[in-house]
N, C-alpha and C positions, 0 to 999 in steps of 0.2 A: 979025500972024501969031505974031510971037514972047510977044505977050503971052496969046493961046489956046496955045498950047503950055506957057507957065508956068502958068497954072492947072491945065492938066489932069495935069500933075506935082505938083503940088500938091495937088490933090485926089487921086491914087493912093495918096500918100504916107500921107494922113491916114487915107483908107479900109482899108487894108492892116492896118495893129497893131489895125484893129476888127471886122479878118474874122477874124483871127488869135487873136482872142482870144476867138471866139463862142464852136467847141464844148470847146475847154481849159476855159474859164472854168465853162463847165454840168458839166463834170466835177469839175473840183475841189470847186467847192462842195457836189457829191453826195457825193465822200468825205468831206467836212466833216461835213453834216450825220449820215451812216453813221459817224463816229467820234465825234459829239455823243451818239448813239443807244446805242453801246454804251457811252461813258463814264455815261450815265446808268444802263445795265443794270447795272453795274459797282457801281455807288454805292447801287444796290437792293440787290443782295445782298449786299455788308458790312453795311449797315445790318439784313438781317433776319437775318443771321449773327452780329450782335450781339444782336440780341434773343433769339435764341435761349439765347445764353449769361447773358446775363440771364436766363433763363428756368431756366436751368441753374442757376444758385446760388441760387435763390430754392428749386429743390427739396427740398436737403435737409433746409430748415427743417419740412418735412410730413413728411421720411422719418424726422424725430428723434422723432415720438411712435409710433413701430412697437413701441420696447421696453417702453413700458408697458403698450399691451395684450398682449405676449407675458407683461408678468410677471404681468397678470390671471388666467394659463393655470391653469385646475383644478390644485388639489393632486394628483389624481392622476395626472394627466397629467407633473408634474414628477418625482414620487414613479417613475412609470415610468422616465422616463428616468435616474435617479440607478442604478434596478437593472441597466439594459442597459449602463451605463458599467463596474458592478461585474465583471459575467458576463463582459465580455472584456477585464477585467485578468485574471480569474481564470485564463479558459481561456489567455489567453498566459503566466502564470505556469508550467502545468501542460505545457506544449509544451516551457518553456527546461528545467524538469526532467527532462521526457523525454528530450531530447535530453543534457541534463550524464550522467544516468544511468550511463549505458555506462562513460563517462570514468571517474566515483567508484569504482564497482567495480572498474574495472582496476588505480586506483590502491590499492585496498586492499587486493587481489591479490596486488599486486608487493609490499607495504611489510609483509605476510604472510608473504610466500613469501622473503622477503630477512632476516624473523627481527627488525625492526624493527616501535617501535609502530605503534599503528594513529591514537593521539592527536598523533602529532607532526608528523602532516599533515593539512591542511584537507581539505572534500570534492572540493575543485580537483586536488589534489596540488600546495601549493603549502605552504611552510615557515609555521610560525605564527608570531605575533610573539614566541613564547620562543625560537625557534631564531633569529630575525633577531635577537634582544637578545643573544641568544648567539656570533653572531659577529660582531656589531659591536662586543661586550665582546671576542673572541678579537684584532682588530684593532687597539683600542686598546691591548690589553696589549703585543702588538707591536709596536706603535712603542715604547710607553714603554720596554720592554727595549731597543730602537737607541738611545732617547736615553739611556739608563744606560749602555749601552756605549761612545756617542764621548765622555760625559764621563768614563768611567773611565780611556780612551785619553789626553783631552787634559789628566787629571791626573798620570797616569805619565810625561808631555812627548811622546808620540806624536800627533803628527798626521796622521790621515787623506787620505788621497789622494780625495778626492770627484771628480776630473775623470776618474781612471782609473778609478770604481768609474759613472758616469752613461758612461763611453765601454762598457763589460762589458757595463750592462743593454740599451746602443743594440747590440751585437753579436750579443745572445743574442735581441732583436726582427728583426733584419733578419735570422737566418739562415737557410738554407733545408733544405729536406728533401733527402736524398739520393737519389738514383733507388733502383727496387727492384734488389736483390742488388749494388750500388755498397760497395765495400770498398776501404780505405787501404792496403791489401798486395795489391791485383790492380790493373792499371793500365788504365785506361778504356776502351771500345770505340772505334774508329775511326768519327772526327762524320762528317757528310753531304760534308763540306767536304774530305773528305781526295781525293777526286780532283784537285785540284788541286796537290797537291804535288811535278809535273811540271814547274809552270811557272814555277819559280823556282831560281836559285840556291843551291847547296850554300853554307851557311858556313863561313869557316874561323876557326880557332880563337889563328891565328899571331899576332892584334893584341896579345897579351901582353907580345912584344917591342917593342912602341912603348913609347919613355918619356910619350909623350901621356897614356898609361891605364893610368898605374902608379897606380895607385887606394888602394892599402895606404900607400903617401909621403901620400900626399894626405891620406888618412884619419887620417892621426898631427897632420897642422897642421889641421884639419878636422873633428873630432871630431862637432861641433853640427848638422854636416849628415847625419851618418848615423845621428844618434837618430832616427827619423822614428815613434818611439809605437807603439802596442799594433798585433797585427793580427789583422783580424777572419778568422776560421776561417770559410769558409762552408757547410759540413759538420761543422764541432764535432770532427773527426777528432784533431785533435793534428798536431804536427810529425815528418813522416817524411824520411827524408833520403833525395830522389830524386836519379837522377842522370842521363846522358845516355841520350838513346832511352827513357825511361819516359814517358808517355801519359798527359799529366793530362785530367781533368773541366772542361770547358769555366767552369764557376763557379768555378777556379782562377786561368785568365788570362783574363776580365773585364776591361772598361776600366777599372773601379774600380780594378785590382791592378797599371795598366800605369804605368811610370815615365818620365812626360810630357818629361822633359829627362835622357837617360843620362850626357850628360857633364860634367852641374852632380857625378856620383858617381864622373868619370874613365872611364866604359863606351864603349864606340865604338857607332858611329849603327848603328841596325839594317835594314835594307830590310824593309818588305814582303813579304811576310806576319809574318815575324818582329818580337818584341815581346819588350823586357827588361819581368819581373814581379816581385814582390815576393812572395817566400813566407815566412812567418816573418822570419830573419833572413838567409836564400839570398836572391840574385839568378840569379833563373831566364830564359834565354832559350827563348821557346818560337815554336814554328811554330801560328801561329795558325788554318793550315787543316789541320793534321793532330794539334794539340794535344801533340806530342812538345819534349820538354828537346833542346836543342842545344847548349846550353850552360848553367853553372852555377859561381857562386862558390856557396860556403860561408861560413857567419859572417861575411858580408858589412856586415850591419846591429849596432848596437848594441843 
């Protein structure tokens, strides 16, 4: 008994992985030979996608003799084409004229009517080369006079100041226009900012009696810190001598004009909104949201 019962486990065992493997196995090999199938489609059409490009470079050895029967082309077939290239240069010629037209005559007009030749401008209205020779001759003579004159200077034993004359030209580039009806004898409008002039402390004026910012002692052992160099006007106005409650032009006290550390000059520290500024040779205290002097030395600066 036990040895029928061992075969027929034996036999189950062996039958099994070849039930198991009947319809996987018909599968798989379909996909197989269905990825054979396109791998081979695959390798057709590189191969006739190369032929084509073969086919392709081979063309334009046929497309090279097109020009010689083009240059076979009837003389007057060429002879044509030479006159239709002529006709619209011409007519685009006559177009830019008509169009400059209007221009030429105005400028003839003006350089007429102003009592000035008519030959010393183009039909552009633009300067001919004797006026450009003529002031590029006006420029050189111009220098050469600057350089007669620092050598006449640096033969007299005068030496020029070239750092304060390149600081001049940088002052009179940067400076600004003045508003309209803006004047150095009326004192500015109240800025946008002056509602705020509520929210801050009055200052007072009593810090004079500290020996902390006896400023004038200072200034005598000190000399070198109070040269501080030219200053730039930024309205060109000149030096007027303002004083407390006068309303300066907000491009007066500028960050540019505010004095970063008041008491490297012996000034006591100013709060918010208040700003020590540099006017000329005054040190001005001013209120930054109502642009009013609060305070002020005089000939403060060297």
């Amino acid at each position: 008994m036990r040895k029928i019962l061992f075969s027929l486990l034996l036999a189950t065992t062996v039958a099994t992985p070849a039930l198991a493997q009947g319809p996987d196995h018909e599968d798989r090999a379909a996909a197989r030979q269905e990825r054979q199938a396109e791998r081979s489609q695959a390798r057709q059409g590189r191969s006739e996608a190369r032929q084509e490009r073969v086919e392709v470079r081979q063309a334009p050895a046929e497309v090279r003799q097109a020009p010689a029967e083009v240059r076979q082309a009837p003389a007057e077939v060429r002879q044509d084409r030479v006159e239709m290239r002529q006709q619209r240069i011409e007519a685009a010629s006559q177009r830019m004229q008509r169009s400059d037209a209007p221009a030429r005559e105005m400028v003839r007009e003006r350089v007429v009517r102003d009592g000035g030749p008519v030959m010393n401008v183009n039909e552009r209205g633009r300067p001919t080369l004797e006026q450009q020779q003529d002031s590029s001759d006006s420029v050189v003579n111009w220098r050469r006079e600057q350089r007669d004159r620092a050598q006449q200077r640096l033969q007299q034993g005068e030496r020029p100041d070239f750092t304060e004359q390149r600081m001049e030209q940088r002052a009179e580039r940067n400076r600004f226009r003045a508003p309209v009806g803006a004047r150095p004898d009326r004192p500015a409008p109240a800025p946008e900012t002056a509602y705020n002039r509520n929210r801050h402390s009055e200052w007072r004026t009593d810090w004079r009696r500290d020996h902390r910012y006896d400023w004038r002692n200072y200034r005598d052992h000190h000399r070198s810190i109070f040269r501080v160099g030219i200053y730039y006007d930024p309205f060109g106005w000149g030096y007027q001598r303002y004083g407390i409650g006068w309303r300066l032009w907000p491009s007066y006290y500028s960050s540019s004009y505010w004095l970063s550390d008041p008491y490297m000059y012996r000034l006591p520290y100013a709060p918010w909104p208040y700003k020590w500024v540099r006017y000329y040779d005054d040190a001005l205290l001013v209120d930054t949201y109502t642009g009013q002097v609060v305070d002020v030395m005089y000939d403060f600066f060297w």
